[in-house]
N, C-alpha and C positions, 0 to 999 in steps of 0.2 A: 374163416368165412370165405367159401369158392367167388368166383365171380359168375352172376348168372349169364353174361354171355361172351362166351371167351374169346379173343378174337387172335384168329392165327394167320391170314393172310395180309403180305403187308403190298404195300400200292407206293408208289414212290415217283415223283418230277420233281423237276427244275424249274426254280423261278430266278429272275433275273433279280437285284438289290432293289430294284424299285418296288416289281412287283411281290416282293416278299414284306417291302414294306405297308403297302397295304394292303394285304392277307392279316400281319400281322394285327395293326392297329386295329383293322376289322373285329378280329377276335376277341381284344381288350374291349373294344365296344360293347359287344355283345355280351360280354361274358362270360366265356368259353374259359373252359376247365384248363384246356392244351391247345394248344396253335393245329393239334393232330386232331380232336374233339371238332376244332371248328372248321377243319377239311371236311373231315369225316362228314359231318351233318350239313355240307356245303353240298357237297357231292350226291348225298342222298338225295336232298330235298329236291337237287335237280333232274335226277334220275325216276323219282316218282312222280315227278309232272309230266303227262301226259305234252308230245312236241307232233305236231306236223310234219311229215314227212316232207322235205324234200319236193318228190312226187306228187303229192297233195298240194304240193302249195302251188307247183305248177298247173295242178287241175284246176285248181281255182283262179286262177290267173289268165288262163286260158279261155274257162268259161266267163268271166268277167271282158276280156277282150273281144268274145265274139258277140256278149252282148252292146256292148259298145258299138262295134262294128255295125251290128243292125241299128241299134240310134242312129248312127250317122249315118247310116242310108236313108232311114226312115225321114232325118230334119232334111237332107241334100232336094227329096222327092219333094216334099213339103215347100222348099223353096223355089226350087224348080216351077211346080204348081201356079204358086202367088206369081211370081214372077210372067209367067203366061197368063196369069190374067190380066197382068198388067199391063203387058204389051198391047194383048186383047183389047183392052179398055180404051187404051191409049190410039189403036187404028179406031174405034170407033168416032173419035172425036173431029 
């Protein structure tokens, strides 16, 4: 019986004794055939998630900053505002 998907490229790091040791136990956890099986399907799983770029993230950071930016203009006026009428008020008396 062949195997239906034969795998010829091999992919290879270094982990330090600690972190080999929770790779490992991970595995056992899980259930995993091979310590290789639960790379393997580690690696995938996060390779097929859809990540934000970098760049993206700074778009959005950027545009969340500048709307920020207009808030506090927006409350500074507003207080400003009260504030003169206050004064306002306060010569009339």
């Amino acid at each position: 019986m062949g195997v239906a998907n034969p795998r010829y490229r091999v992919v290879t790091f270094r982990l330090s004794s600690n972190e080999y040791e929770i790779v490992h136990k991970a595995s056992e956890q899980e259930g995993a055939r091979s310590l290789s099986d639960f790379a393997r399907n580690a690696v995938l799983d996060r390779a097929a998630k859809p990540r934000n770029s970098v760049r993206e993230q700074l778009r959005v950071l950027s545009s969340r900053s500048e709307q920020l930016f207009e808030m506090l203009l927006e409350l500074d006026r507003r207080i400003r505002e009260r504030d003169a009428e206050y004064i306002e008020h306060k010569h009339k008396e």
